[in-house]
C-alpha positions in Angstrom: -82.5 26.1 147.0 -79.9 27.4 149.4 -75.9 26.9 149.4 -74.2 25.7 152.5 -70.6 26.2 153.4 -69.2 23.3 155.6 -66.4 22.8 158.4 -65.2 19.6 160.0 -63.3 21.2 163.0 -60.7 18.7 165.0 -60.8 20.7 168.7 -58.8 20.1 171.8 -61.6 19.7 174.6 -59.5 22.1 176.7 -59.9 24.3 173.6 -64.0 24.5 173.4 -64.8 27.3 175.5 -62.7 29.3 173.7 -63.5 28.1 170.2 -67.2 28.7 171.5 -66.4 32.6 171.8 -65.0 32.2 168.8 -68.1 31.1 166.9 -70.1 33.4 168.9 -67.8 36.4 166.9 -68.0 34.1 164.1 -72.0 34.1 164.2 -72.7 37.9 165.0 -70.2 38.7 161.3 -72.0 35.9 159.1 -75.7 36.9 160.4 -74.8 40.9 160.4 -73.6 40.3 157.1 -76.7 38.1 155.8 -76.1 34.7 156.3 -79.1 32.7 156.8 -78.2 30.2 159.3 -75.2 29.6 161.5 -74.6 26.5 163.1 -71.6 25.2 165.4 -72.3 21.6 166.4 -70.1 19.8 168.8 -69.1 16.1 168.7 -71.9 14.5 171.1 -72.2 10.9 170.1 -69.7 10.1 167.8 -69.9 6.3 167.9 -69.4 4.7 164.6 -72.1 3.6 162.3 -71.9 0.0 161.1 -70.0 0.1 158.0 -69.3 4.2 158.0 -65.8 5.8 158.7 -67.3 8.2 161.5 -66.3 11.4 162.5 -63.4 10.4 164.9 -61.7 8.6 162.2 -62.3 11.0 159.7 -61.1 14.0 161.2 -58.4 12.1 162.6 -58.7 13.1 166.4 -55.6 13.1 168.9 -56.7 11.8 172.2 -57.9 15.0 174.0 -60.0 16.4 171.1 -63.6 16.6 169.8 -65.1 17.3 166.4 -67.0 20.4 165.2 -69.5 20.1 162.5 -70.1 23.3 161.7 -72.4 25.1 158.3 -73.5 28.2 157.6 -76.3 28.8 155.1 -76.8 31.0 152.6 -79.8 32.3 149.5 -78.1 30.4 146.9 -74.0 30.6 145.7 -74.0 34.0 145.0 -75.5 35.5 147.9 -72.3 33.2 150.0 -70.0 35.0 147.5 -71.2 38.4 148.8 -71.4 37.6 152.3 -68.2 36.1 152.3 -66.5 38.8 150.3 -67.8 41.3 153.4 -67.1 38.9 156.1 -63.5 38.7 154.8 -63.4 42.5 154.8 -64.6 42.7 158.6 -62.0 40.6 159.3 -59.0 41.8 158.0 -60.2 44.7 159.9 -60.1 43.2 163.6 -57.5 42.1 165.5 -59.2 40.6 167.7 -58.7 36.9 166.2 -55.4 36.2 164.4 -54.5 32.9 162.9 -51.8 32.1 166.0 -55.1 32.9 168.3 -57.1 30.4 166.8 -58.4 27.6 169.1 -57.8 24.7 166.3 -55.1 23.9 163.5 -56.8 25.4 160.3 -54.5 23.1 158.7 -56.8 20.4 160.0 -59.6 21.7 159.1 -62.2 20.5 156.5 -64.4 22.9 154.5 -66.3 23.1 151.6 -69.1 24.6 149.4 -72.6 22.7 149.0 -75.3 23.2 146.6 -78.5 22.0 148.3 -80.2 19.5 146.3 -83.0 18.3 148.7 -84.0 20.9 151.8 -87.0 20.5 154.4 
């Protein structure tokens, strides 16, 4: 079964275009280095579910922002340890994005590793 590494992403909407060309890097590292999957989902209908917390809530938006929900997937845990470990490496490299570049607060940021126990 594959492994999945997941962000919830707090955006300012006058953010998302450049948070999209962010991704769009972000997509061309993870696949070059051999990611499976790539996905950058934007907050489209984000009304709560009867008796759910929903994403707003969750990711504690500010007026003016959307959510990401964003995965990447990977062979299993270790091939997301390799790609990872050269992803990171690529990075460290370019200066194109820097932390105080970024289009969110990383601070607000969710992520997380998943081991996929039912696929389809």
């Amino acid at each position: 079964m594959t492994y999945v590494d997941g962000f919830v992403i707090p955006v300012k909407k006058s953010n998302v275009k450049k948070y999209v060309k962010m991704a769009q890097w972000g997509k061309r590292v993870w696949m070059k280095h051999g990611a499976l999957q790539y996905f950058e989902c934007k907050g489209d209908d984000l009304k709560v579910m009867h008796g759910t917390l929903g994403f707003t809530k969750m990711a504690k938006l500010k007026q003016g922002e959307t959510v990401f929900f964003s995965f990447i997937v990977y062979k299993n845990k270790a091939h997301r340890n390799k790609v990872n470990k050269a992803v990171m490496k690529e990075m460290e490299k370019d200066t194109s994005w820097t932390p105080d570049m970024m289009p969110h607060d990383p601070k607000r940021m969710a992520y997380g590793g998943f081991k996929t126990l039912v696929q389809g």
